[in-house]
C-alpha positions in Angstrom: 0.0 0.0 0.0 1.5 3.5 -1.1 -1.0 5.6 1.2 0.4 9.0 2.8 1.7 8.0 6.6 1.3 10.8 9.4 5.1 12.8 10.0 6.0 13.9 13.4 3.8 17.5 12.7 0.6 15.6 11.5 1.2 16.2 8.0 1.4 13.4 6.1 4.0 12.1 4.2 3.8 10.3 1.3 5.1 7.1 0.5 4.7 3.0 1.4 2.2 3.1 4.7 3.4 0.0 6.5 6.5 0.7 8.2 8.4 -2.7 6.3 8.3 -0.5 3.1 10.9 2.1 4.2 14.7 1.2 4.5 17.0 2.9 7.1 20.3 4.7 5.2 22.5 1.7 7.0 19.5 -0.9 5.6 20.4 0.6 1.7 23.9 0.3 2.4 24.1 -3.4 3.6 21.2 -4.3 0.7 23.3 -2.5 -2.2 26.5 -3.5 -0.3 28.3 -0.2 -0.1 29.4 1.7 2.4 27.0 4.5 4.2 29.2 7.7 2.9 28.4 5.9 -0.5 24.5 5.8 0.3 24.9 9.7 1.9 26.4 10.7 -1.8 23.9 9.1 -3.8 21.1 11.3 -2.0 23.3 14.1 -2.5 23.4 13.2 -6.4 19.8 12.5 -6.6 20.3 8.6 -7.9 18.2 7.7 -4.1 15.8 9.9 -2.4 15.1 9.9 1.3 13.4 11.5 3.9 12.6 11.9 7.5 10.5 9.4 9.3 9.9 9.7 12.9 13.4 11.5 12.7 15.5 9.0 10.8 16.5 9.3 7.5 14.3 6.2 5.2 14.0 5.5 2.0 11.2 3.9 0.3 12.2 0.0 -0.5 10.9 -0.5 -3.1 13.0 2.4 -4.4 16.1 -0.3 -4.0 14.5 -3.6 -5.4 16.9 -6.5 -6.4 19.7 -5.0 -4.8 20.0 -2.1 -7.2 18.4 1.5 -7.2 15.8 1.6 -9.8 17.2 1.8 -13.4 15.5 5.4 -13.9 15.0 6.7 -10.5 18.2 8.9 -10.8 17.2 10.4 -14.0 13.5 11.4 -12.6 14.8 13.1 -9.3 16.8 14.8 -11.7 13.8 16.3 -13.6 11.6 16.6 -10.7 14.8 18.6 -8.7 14.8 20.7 -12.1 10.7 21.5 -12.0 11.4 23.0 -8.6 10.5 20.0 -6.4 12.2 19.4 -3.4 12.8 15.6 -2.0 9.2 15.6 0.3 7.2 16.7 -2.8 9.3 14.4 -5.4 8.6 11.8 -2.8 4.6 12.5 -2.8 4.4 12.8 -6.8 6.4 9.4 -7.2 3.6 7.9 -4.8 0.7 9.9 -6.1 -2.2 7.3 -6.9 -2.5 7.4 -10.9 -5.0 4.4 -12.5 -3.2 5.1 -16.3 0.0 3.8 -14.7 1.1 -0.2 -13.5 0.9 -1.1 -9.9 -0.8 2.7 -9.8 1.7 5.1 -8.8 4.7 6.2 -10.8 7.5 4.9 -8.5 5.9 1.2 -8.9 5.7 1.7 -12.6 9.4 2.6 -12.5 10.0 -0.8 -12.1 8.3 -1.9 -15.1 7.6 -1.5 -18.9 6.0 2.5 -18.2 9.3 3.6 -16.2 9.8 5.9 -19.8 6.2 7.2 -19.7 6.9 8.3 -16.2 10.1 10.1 -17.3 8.0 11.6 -20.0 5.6 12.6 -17.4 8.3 14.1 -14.5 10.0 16.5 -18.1 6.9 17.8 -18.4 6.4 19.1 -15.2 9.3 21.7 -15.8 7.4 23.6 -18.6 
């Protein structure tokens, strides 16, 4: 389930609801096997996104399936960073409920056949 989950100031956050779906920043390093400094500098070069969760630092996991970060993940946060968004709000557009997308949300359709379609879709936000 990709519902938005309440943050510490009762505004939600978007992302997976059940707590099993995020991954803390020394759960991506071990499941990428690399070290944390690594995991820190791929946020900072917007191949992962995370965010705070009951003040630790998560990432979504299914953001990091089969021990890899999603093919075309780095290339969206790119385009969403250049449309103005900042990681909470590229976060709740890349789990925004959308019925013309498979599995329903653009960061599940990442890992499939539509991952260009959401590209498409994150490019078009900056104009």
């Amino acid at each position: 389930m990709t519902e938005s989950v309440p943050a510490e100031g009762g505004v939600p956050l978007a992302g997976p609801a059940d707590a099993a779906g995020w991954l803390t920043l020394p759960d991506v390093a071990e499941r990428l096997d690399l070290s944390i400094s690594k995991v820190h500098q791929m946020i900072r070069d917007r191949e992962l996104i995370a965010v705070r969760r009951d003040g630790v630092r998560q990432i979504p996991a299914d953001l990091v399936a089969n021990r890899t970060v999603l093919k075309h993940l780095p290339g969206v946060l790119t385009l969403l960073a250049d449309a103005g968004y900042d990681d909470e709000a590229a976060l709740r557009w890349l789990y925004e409920p959308d019925g013309t997308l498979a599995g329903g949300t653009p960061a599940t359709a990442l890992g499939g056949d539509q991952a260009r379609e959401v590209k498409r879709r994150a490019q078009a936000l900056g104009f």
